[in-house]
N, C-alpha and C positions, 0 to 999 in steps of 0.2 A: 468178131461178135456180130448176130445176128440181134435184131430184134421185132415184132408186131404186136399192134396194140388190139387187142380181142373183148368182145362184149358177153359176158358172165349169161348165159342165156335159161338156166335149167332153175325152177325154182325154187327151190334152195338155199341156192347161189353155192359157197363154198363150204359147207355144212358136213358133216360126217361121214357118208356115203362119197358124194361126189369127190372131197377133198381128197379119201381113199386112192380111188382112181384117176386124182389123176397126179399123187403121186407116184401111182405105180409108175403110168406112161411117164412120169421122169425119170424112174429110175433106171428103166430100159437104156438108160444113155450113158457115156461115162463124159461128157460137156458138163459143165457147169449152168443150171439152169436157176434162173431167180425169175421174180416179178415185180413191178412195180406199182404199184394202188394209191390211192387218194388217204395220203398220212404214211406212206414208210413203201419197205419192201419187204420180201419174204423171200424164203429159200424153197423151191419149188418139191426138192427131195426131202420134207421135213415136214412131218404130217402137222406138229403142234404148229411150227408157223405159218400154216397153209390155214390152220384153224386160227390160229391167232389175227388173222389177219382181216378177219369178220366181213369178208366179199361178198353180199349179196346179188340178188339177181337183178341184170340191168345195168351192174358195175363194170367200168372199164378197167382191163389189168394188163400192162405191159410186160410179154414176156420179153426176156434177155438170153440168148445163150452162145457160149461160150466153149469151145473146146473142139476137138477131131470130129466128132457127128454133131456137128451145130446146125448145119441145115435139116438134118434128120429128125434131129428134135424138136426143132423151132415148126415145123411141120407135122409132125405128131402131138405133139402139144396143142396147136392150134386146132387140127383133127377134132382133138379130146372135147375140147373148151365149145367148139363150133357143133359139137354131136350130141352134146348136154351132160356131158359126162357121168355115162350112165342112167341117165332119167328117163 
């Protein structure tokens, strides 16, 4: 398991758009990818918990991943999050 803890920068934060994208960049993987946030975690390939999980901008979220492309993702994830995911 991989993991880096990344700052929510697009402002938004994790809102309908962004959250979009950047389940898609998880789904590109077949790892198991979550996050961890201030009060729980969420499943990175699962647009309701991505929205559930009410990230604004400025928030810190620890990705986690897990699986045969775990550096791949944990990298492209981070890409996403550090790009503004789509903003």
């Amino acid at each position: 398991m991989v993991e880096k803890t990344v700052k929510i920068k697009n402002v938004t934060g994790l809102d309908i758009v962004p959250a979009g994208k950047f389940c898609a960049t998880a789904m590109e993987f077949r790892s198991s990818i979550t996050f961890a946030y201030e009060g729980g975690s969420a499943n990175a390939k699962s647009i309701l918990s991505v929205l559930g999980s009410t990230i604004a901008c400025g928030d810190e979220i620890t990705l986690h991943c897990e699986g045969p492309d775990e550096e791949e993702a944990l990298a492209a994830m981070v890409e996403a999050v550090e790009s503004g995911l789509g903003e």
